[in-house]
Structure formats: structure tokens, C-alpha cells
C-alpha positions as CSV (number, residue, x, y, z in Angstrom):
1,X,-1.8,-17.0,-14.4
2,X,2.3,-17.0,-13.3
3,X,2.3,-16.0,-9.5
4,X,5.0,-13.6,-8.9
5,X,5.9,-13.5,-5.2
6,X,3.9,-11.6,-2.7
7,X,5.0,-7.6,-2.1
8,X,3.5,-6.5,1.9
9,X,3.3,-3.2,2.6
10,X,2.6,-1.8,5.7
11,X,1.6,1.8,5.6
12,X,2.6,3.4,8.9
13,X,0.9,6.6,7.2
14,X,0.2,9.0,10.2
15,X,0.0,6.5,13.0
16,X,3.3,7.6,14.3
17,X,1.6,10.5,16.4
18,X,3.8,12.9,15.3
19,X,6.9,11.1,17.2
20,X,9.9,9.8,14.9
21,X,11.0,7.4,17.6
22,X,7.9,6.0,17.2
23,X,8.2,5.9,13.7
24,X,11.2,4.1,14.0
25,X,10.2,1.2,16.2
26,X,7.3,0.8,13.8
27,X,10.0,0.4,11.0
28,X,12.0,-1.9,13.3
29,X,9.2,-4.2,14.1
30,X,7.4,-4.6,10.3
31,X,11.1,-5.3,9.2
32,X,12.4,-7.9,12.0
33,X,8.9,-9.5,13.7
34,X,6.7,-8.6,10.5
35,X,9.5,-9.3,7.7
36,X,6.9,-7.0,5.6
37,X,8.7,-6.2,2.6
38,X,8.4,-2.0,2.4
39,X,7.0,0.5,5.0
40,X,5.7,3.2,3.7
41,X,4.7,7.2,5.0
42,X,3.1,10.0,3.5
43,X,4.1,13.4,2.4
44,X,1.6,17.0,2.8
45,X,2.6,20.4,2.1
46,X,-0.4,21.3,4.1
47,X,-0.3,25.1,3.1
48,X,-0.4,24.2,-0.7
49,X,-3.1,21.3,0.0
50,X,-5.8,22.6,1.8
51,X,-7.7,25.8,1.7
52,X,-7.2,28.3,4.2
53,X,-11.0,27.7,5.2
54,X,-10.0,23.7,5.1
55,X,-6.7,24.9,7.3
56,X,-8.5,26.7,9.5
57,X,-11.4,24.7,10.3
58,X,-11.8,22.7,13.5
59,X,-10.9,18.8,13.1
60,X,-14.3,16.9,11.7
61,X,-13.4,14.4,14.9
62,X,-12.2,16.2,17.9
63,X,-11.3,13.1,19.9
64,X,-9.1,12.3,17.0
65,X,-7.7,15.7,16.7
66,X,-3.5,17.0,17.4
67,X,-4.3,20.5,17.1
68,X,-7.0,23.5,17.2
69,X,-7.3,23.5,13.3
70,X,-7.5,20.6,11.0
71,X,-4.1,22.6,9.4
72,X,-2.9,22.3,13.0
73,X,-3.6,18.7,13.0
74,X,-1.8,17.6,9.8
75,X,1.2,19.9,10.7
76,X,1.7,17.7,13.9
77,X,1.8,14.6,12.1
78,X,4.2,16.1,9.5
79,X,7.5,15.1,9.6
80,X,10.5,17.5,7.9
81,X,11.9,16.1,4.9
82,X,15.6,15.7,6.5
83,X,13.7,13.6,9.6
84,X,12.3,11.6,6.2
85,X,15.6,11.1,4.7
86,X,16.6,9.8,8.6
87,X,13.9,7.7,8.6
88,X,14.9,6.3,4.7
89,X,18.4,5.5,6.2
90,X,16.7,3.1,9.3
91,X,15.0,1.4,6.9
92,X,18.0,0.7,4.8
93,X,19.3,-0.4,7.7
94,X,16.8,-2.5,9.3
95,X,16.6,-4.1,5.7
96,X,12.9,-2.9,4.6
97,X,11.9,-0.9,1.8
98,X,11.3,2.5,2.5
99,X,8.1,4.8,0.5
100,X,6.1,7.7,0.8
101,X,2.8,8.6,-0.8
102,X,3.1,12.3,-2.1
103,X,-0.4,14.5,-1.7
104,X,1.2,17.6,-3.5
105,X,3.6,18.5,-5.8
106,X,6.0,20.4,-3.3
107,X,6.1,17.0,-1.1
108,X,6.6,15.0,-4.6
109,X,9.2,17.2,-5.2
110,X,11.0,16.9,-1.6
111,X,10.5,13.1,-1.9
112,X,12.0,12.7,-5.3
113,X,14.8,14.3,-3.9
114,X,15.3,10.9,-1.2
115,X,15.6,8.9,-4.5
116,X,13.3,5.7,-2.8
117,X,12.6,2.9,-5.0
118,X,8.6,3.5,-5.2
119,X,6.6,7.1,-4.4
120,X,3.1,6.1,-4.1
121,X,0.1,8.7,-5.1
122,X,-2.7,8.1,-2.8
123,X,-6.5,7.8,-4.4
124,X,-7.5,11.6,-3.0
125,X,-4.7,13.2,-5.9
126,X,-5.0,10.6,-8.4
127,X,-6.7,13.2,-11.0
128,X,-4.3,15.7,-9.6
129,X,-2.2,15.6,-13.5
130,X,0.4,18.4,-12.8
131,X,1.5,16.3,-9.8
132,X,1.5,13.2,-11.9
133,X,3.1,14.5,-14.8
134,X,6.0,16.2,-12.6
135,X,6.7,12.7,-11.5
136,X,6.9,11.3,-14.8
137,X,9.2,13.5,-16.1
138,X,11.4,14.2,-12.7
139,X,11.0,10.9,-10.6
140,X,12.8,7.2,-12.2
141,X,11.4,4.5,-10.1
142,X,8.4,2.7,-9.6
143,X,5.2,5.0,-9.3
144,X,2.3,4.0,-7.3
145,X,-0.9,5.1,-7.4
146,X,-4.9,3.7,-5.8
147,X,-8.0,3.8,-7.5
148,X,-10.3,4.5,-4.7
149,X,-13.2,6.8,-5.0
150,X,-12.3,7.0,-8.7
151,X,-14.6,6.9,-11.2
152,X,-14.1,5.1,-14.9
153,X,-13.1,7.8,-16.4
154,X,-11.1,8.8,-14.6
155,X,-9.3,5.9,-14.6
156,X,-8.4,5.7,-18.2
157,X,-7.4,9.0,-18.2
158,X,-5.1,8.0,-15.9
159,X,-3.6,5.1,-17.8
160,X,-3.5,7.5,-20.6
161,X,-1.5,9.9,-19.0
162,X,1.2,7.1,-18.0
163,X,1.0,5.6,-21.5
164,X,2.0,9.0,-23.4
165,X,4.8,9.9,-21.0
166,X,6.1,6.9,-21.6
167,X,5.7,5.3,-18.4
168,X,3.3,3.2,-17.8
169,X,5.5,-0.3,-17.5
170,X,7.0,2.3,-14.0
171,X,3.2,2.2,-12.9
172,X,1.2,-0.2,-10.1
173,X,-2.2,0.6,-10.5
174,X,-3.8,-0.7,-6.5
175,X,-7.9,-1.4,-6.5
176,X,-8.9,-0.2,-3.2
177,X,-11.7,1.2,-1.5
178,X,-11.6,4.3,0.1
179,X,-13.2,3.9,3.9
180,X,-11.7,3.5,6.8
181,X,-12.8,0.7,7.9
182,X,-14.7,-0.7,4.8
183,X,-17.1,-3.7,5.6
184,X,-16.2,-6.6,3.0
185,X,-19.1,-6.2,1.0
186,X,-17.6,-2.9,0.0
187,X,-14.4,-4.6,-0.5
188,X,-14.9,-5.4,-3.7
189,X,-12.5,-7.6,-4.9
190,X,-13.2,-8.3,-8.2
191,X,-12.2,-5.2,-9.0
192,X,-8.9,-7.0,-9.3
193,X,-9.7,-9.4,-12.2
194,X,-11.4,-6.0,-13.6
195,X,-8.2,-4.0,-13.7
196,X,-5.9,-6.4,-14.8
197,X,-8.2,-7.7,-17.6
198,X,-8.7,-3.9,-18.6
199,X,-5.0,-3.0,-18.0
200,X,-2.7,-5.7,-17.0
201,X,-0.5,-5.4,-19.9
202,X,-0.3,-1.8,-20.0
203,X,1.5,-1.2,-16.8
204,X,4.2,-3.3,-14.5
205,X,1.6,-4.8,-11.7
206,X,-1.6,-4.5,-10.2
207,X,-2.0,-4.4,-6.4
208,X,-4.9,-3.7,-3.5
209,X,-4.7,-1.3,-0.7
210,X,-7.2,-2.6,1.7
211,X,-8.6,-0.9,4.8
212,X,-11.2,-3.7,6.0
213,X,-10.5,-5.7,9.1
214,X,-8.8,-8.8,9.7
215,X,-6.8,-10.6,6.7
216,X,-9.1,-13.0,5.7
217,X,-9.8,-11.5,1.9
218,X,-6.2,-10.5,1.5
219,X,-5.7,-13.7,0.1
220,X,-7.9,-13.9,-2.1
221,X,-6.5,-10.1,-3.1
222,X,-3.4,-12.1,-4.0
223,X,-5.1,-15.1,-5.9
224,X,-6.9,-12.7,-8.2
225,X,-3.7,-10.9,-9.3
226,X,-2.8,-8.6,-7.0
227,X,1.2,-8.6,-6.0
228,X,1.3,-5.8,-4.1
229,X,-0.6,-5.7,-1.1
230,X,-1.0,-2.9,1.2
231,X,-2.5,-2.5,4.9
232,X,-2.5,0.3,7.3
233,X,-0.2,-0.8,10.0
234,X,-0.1,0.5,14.0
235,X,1.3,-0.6,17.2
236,X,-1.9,0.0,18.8
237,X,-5.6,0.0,16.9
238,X,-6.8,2.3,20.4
239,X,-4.6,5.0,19.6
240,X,-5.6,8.6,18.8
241,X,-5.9,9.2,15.2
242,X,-8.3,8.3,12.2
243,X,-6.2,5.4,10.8
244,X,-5.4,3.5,13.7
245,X,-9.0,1.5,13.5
246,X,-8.7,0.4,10.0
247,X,-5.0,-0.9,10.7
248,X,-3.2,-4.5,11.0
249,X,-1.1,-4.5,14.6
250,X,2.5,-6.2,14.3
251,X,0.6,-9.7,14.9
252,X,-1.5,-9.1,11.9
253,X,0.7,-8.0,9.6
254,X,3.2,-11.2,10.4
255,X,0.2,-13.3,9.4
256,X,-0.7,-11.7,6.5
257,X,2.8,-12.1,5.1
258,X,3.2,-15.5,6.2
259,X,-0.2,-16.9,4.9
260,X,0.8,-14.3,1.2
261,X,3.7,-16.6,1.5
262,X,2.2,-19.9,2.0
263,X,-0.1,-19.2,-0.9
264,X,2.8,-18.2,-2.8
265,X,3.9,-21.5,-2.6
266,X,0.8,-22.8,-3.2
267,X,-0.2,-21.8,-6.4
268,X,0.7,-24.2,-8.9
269,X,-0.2,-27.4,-10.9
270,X,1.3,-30.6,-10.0
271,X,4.3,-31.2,-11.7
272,X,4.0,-34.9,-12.0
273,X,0.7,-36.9,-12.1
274,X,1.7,-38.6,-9.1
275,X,4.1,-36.6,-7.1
276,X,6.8,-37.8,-5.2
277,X,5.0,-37.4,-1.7
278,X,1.9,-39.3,-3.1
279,X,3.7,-42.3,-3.9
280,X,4.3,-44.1,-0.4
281,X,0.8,-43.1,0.0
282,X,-0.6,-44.5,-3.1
283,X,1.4,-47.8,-2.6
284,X,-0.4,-48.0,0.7
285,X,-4.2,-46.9,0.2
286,X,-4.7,-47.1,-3.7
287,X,-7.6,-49.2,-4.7
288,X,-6.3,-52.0,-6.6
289,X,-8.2,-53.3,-10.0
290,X,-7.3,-57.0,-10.3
């Protein structure tokens, strides 16, 4: 397997609270103490996604709630799509990446319109085809999309899809598991090799979006083929909000790009039976046959 180098991205998601200066310290820190590679938010017509009994309804998790309503809620955390196009501009100049996942086709629409470099479809739409299609046809860069809570079938259809408009060497296809946080036997990992032997030719890279704690199988993510690797991302994990428990603070996500890195590096065959910083050694220790 050729190793490409490591892609982080930390997904501040909704774990700004609503507040863009938040959003843009979050952006600051994952670009200078982090040195992730992309941040990335996401996008919800709420009116056109949920039902007006969904809207209406009280939030499943009260102490987690930022409204009456669970529409309320979501249109706290929303930001417009000029403060979107601000925060695009910060990352450009912090140096970062900027992304959003899209959940409808008005916000895909919107989004397109910031011209990013990736727009990421999040597992909950992945079957959503008039949303997937508009992108295809409307949107040129890289489309990303997670396979969490998504069944075979599915799948393929998906792949499909990409492969008749043309567009499937534009798509990352992301294992992940949809849980927040997922204990690592639901992780799953070898969902990787799966993916990539099913469909690594057919489209431009595999990655993982995990939500499991720590960054101990991220790693291993990475050795099994995945170059794009995604965590939540917060600059507190006791925040309000649903996200914020399954996230990486700043300290986590510098590790995880640093040890990505270091395996980076690490992934190869020796060049040389006996490489250059083995010789003093071997002069010095290796058993000698007389």
C-alpha cells in the first residue's frame, strides 16, 4: 500500500454554541496549536429538514437544549450563510481548510455558492439522491460523504450514483459509526480494509469519521487506508450540547496530527538492507562468524 500523507479534520460542527467568535477562536486554535489541516461546520435549513411535528417538539435532552423546540434548538446553532462566508475568509487567513457538511439541498445550494474545496454530506442524508445529484451536477470540488448507519445497499447505490454522474474519482467515501460516543468495539475498523477493497478504485480516497474517545485507534484508521481522518473537535468536552462528549479538545487533536504524522513517516520498507543509521551500530554489536 503507497501511504499518502495524513488529511485531519476537526469538525467544529455545532460546538460553537451559536457564537461566531467562538467559532473563530476554534478556527484559530485547530490552525495554529492544532496545525489540523481543514475545519469543518455544518449547514441545516431547519424548515425544509424537519417536520413541523420534529420542529415543534421539545429537545430529546433538555440539559442539552438552546431553545423550547428542538427547531428552536437547531435555529440557535445556525449560522447565516454570509457569517459562513466570514468564517471561510478566517480560515483562508489563519491558513486552514475551510468545509461544511450540507443536510439539505437549500444549505447545499447556499454552500456551493462559498465555492470551498470539499462539502461533506453527513451519514443521516446519504440516501437523500436529489441532494446528492444537485451536487454532482452544480458543485466542482471534492464531495464527501460517511457511511454510518448505512446499510449495503445502500451503499452501492451510492457508488452508483457517483459512478453514472460521472463523479466518483471527486468522491471520499468515510467508514464511521454513527454514536456519539461509540465504545471501540463498535468502532469497527475494518470496515476500512472492507471499503477500499470493495471500492478503492472507484472513487479518489477513503477516510473515517470517528466519534470514540481518545486517539488511540485513529492510527490504526490511518494504517488500514484511511487518509482522511475526521474527529469532532471542542474547546471544552463539559460544554452544553450533544457533540461536545464525543469531541477531541485542542490537546487531542495536536496529538492526533502529530502521531498521523509520525506514522506518516513511518510507513515504509527499508531502503537499504543495512541503512545508514545501522551501520555504526552494526560495526559495534554485530556478532562476528570467524
Amino acid at each position: 500500500m503507497e501511504y499518502i500523507k495524513p488529511f485531519v479534520v476537526a469538525e467544529i460542527g455545532c460546538n460553537h454554541k451559536g457564537d461566531i467568535e467562538i467559532a473563530k477562536r476554534m478556527i484559530k486554535v485547530a490552525a495554529i496549536y492544532c496545525e489540523a489541516d481543514a475545519v469543518k461546520f455544518q449547514k441545516r435549513c431547519n424548515r425544509e429538514l424537519l417536520t413541523p411535528e420534529q420542529y415543534n417538539a421539545p429537545h430529546p435532552n433538555p440539559a442539552n437544549a438552546y431553545g423550547r423546540t428542538y427547531g428552536e434548538h437547531r435555529e440557535f446553532l445556525e449560522f447565516t450563510v454570509e457569517q459562513h462566508r466570514m468564517l471561510k475568509e478566517y480560515c483562508e487567513e489563519m491558513g486552514i481548510v475551510y468545509s461544511t457538511s450540507v443536510w439539505d439541498l437549500t444549505s447545499a445550494k447556499e454552500i456551493t455558492g462559498l465555492n470551498p474545496r470539499f462539502i461533506k454530506v453527513p451519514s443521516a442524508c446519504n440516501n437523500h439522491e436529489e441532494l446528492l445529484k444537485w451536487l454532482c451536477d452544480n458543485y466542482g470540488g471534492e464531495i464527501h460523504v460517511s457511511l454510518g448507519m448505512t446499510t449495503r445497499r445502500e451503499e452501492e447505490k451510492l457508488i452508483r450514483l457517483f459512478e453514472n454522474k460521472g463523479r466518483n474519482k471527486d468522491l471520499v467515501v468515510y467508514a464511521c459509526t454513527s454514536g456519539y460516543p461509540v465504545a471501540f468495539k463498535d468502532v469497527c475498523l475494518l470496515e476500512i480494509s472492507r471499503i477500499r477493497e470493495n471500492y478503492g478504485d472507484q472513487v479518489k480516497q477513503v477516510g473515517f469519521s470517528g466519534h470514540h474517545l481518545g486517539i488511540a485507534v485513529d492510527v490504526a484508521a490511518y494504517t488500514l487506508g484511511a487518509v482522511v481522518v475526521e474527529r469532532h473537535y471542542t474547546l471544552d468536552r463539559t460544554w452544553k450540547g450533544t457533540d461536545h462528549a464525543a469531541s477531541l479538545e485542542p490537546e487531542g487533536i495536536r496529538k492526533l496530527k502529530r502521531d498521523l504524522l509520525a506514522s506518516y513517516e513511518a510507513l515504509s520498507y527499508k531502503s537499504a538492507e543495512i541503512l545508514e543509521v545501522e551501520t555504526v551500530q552494526r560495526d559495534k554489536l554485530k556478532y562476528r562468524v570467524h
